[in-house]
PLY file of the C-alpha trace (Angstrom):
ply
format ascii 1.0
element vertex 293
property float x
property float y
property float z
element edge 292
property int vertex1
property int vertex2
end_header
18.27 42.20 13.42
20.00 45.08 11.46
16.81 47.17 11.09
13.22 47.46 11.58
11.34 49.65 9.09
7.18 50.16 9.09
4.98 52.49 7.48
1.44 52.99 8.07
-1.04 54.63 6.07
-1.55 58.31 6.30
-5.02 58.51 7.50
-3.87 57.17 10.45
-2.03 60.01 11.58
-5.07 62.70 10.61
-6.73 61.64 14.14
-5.81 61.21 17.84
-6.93 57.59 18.12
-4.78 56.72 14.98
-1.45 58.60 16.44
-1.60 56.90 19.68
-1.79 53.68 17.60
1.20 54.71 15.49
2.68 56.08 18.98
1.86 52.23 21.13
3.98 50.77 18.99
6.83 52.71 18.25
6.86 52.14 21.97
6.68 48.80 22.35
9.43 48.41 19.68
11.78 50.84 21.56
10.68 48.89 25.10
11.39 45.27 23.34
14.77 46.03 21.22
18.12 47.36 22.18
17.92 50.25 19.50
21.02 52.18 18.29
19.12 55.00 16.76
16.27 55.69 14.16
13.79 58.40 13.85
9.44 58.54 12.89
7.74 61.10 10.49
6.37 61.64 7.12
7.83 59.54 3.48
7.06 58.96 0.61
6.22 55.09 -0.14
7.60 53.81 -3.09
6.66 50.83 -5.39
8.76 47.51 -4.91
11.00 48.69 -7.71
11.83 51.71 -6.23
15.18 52.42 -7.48
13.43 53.67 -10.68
11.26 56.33 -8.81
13.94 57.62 -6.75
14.03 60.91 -8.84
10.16 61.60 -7.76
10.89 60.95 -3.99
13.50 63.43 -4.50
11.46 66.12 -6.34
9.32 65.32 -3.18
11.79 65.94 -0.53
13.35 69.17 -2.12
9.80 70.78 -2.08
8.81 69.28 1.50
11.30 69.74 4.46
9.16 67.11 6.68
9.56 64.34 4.18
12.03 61.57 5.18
14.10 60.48 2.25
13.74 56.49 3.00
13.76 54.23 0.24
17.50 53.07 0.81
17.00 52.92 4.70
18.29 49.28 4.59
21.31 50.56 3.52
22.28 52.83 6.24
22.54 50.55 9.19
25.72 50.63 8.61
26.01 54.52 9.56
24.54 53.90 13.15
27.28 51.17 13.81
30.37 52.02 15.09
33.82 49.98 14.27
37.31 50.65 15.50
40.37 48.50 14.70
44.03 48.04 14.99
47.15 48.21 12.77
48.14 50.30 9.63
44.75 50.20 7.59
41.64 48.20 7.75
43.29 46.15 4.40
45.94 45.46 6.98
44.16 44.70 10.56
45.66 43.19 13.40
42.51 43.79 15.81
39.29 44.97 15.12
36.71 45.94 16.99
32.88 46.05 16.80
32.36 49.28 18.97
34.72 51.90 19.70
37.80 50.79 21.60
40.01 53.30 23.35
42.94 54.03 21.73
42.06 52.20 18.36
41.19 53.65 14.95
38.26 54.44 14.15
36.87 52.92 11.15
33.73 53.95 11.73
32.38 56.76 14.16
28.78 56.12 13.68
26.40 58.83 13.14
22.54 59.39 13.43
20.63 60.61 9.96
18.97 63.77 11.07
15.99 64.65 12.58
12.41 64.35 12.08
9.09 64.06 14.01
10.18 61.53 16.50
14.08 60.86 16.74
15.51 57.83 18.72
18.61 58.14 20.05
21.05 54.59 21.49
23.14 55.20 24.37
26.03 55.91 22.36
24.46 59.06 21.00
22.88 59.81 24.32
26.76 59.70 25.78
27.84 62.28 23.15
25.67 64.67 24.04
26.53 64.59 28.00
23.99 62.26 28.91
20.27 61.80 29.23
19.82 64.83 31.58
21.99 67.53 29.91
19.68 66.37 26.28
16.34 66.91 28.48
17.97 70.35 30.10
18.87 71.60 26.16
15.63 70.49 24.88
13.33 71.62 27.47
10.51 73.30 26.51
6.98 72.41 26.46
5.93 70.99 23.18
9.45 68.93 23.15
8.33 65.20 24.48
11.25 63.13 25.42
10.49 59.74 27.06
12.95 57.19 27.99
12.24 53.80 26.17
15.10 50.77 27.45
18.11 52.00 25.78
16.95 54.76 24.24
15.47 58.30 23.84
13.00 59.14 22.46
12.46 62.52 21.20
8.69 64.01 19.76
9.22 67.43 18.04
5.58 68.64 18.63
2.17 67.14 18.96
2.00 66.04 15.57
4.21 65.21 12.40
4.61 68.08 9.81
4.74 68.36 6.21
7.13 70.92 6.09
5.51 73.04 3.12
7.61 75.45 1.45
4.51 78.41 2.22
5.09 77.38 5.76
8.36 77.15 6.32
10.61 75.19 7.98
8.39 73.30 11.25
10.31 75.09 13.93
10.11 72.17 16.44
12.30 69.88 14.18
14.96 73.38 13.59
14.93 73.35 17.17
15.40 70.06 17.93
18.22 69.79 15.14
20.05 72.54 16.85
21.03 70.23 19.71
21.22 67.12 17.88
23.11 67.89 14.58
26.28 67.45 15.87
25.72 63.66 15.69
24.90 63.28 11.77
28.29 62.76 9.67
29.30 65.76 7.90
30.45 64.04 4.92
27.08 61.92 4.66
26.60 59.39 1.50
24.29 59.29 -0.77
21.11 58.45 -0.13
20.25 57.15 -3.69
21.56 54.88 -5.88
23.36 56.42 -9.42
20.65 57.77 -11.47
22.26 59.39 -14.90
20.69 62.52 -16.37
18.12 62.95 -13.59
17.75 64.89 -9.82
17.95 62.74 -7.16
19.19 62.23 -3.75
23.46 62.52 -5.06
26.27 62.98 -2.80
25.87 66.75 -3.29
21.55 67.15 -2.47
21.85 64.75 0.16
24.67 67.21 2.03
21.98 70.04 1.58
19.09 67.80 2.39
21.12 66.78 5.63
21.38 69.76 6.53
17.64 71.40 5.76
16.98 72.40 9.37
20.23 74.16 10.11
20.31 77.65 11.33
22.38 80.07 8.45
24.59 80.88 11.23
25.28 77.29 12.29
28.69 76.35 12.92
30.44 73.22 10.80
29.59 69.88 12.26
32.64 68.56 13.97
34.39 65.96 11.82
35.25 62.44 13.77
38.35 61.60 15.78
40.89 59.33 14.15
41.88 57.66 16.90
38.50 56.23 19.75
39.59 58.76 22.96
39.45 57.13 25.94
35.63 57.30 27.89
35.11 61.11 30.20
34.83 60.32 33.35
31.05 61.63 34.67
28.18 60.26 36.98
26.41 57.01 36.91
23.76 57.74 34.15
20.40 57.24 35.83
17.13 56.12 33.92
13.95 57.82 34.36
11.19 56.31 36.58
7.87 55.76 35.47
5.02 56.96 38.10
3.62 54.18 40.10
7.03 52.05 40.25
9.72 51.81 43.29
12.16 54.40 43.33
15.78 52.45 42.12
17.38 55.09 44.78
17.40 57.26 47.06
17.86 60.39 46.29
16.10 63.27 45.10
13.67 63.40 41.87
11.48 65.67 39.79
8.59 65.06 37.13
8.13 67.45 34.22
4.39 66.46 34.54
4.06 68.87 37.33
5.99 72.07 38.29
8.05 72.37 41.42
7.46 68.14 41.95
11.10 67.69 43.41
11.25 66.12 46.52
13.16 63.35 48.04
12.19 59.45 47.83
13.41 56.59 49.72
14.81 53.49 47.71
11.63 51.35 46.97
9.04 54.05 47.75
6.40 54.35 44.79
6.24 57.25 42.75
3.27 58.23 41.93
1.91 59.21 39.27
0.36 62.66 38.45
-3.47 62.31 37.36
-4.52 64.65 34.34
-1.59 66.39 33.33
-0.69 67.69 29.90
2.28 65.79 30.16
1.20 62.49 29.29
2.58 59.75 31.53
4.65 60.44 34.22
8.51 59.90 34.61
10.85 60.61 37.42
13.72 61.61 37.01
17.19 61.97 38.99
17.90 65.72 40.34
20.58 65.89 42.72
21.15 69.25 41.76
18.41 71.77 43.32
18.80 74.43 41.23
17.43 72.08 37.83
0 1
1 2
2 3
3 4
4 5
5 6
6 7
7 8
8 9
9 10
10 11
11 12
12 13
13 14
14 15
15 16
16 17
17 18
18 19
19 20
20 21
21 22
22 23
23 24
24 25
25 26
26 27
27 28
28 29
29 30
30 31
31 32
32 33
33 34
34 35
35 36
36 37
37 38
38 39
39 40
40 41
41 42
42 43
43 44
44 45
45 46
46 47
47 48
48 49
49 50
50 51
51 52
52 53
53 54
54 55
55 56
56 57
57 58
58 59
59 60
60 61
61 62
62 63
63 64
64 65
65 66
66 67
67 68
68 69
69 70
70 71
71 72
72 73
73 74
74 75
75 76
76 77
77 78
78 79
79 80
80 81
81 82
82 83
83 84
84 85
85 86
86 87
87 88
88 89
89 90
90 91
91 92
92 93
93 94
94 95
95 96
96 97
97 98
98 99
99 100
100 101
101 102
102 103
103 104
104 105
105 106
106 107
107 108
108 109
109 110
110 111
111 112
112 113
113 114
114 115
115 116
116 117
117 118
118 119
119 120
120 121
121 122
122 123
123 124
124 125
125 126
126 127
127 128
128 129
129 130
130 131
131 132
132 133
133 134
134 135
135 136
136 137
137 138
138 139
139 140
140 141
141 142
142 143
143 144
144 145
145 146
146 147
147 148
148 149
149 150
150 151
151 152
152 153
153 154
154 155
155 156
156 157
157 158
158 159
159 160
160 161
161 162
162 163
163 164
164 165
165 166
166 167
167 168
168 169
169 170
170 171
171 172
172 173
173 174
174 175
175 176
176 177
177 178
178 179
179 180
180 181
181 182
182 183
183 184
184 185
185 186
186 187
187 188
188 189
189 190
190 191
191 192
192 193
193 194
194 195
195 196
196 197
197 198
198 199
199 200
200 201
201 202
202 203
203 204
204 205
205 206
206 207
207 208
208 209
209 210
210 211
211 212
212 213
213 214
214 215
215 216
216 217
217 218
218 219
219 220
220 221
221 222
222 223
223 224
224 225
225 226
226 227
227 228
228 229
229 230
230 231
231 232
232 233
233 234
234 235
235 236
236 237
237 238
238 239
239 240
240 241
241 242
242 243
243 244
244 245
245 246
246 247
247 248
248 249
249 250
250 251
251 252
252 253
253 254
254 255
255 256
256 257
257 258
258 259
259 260
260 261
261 262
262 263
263 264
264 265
265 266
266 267
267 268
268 269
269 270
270 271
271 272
272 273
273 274
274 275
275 276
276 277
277 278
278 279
279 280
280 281
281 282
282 283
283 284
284 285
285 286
286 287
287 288
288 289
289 290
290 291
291 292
């Protein structure tokens, strides 16, 4: 499968009920697929022949900072996928690759879109950024979900998905968010509409300024690729987060976010429990060697 793309109907998200709904199954698709990287919030749905109202979902997306731009989404798989190869150009291969080898060029880094409501991040973003416990140490604070799903992260920016008026502003939970994940998206990004002459849309130029909507003025220039794949840093066994009421994988010590000062020590196949009635939301476990975290 190259993607998986749903939308659901907006009433759904105006109650609690219809947000867990939306929420179960983002979940279940995150727990059943290997997922690279991908990201949940508010679009615009266009008609089947959308490449003709591509200038209205832009008009759309210029005025509201919470709308996704996603009517070419099939056509950025691509951008998630990394590819290194061998020899003096990709016309003129004598390896390739269909990851990132050490040592080999890179053909493509691979790169995540942005941010939005929910964004999911693959292991291979997850590495970038130092690892699952240096992106929950950066991003801790209390209206900042981030849940383990199988091989990925996934990352709520607030209770609920926002519209991003201009009278409001910006919705500071996805600026905040964006402030430790930017340095993933590409800083040359594509266009993320087709050629429309003599009308706005999503260009090379307002998708580079869309991109980069939730950046703080003072934010520094996104760090452009590596030619050549370096070879992997060296760093601790990355450990997955526990969910309450299953063995501990390990010995070791462990803390929950779902309840302050919960760090204590659990023997390998003792059951974690789970904390009853917190504002958390389920409980995870996660690895804490270091006391002072």
């Amino acid at each position: 499968m190259s993607h998986l793309k749903f939308n659901v109907p907006m009433d759904l998200i105006t109650t609690d009920a219809g947000l867990s709904k939306y929420e179960e199954f983002l979940h279940l698709v995150c727990n059943k697929l290997v997922v690279r990287g991908g990201y949940g919030g508010l679009a615009p749905i266009l008609p089947f022949s959308y490449h003709r109202y591509m200038p209205q979902e832009w008009v759309l997306a210029e005025r509201f900072s919470g709308l996704e731009i996603d009517s070419t989404a099939h056509l950025q798989k691509r951008d998630y996928d990394p590819v290194s190869y061998e020899g003096d150009s990709t016309e003129a291969m004598t390896a390739f690759y269909p990851d990132l080898h050490p040592g080999a060029k890179v053909a493509r880094w691979g790169f995540i879109k942005g941010v939005n409501w929910y964004t999911i991040l693959g292991e291979l973003f997850i590495d970038r950024l130092g690892g699952e416990d240096a992106i929950r140490e950066k991003l801790d604070r209390p209206d900042i979900h981030i849940e383990r799903a199988n091989a990925c992260l996934m990352i709520r920016a607030g209770d609920f998905p926002r519209l991003g008026a201009p009278e409001e502003g910006l919705p500071e939970p996805y600026v905040f968010v964006n402030s430790v994940l930017r340095v993933l998206r590409d800083p040359k990004p594509d266009a993320l509409h087709t050629y429309i002459p003599d009308l706005p849309s999503a260009d090379v130029k307002n998708t580079c300024a869309w991109a980069a909507r939730f950046d703080l003025p003072d934010a520094p220039p996104i760090p452009e690729p590596p030619t050549i794949v370096p070879q992997p840093m060296k760093r601790e066994p990355a450990r997955r987060s526990v969910r309450g009421g299953s063995p501990c994988p390990e010995a070791g010590w462990w803390l929950t976010p779902a309840k302050p000062g919960s760090r204590r020590y659990f023997e390998a196949g003792e059951i974690m429990p789970v904390i009853e009635g917190s504002s958390w939301g389920t409980t995870s476990w996660h690895w804490s060697p270091d006391e002072n975290r």
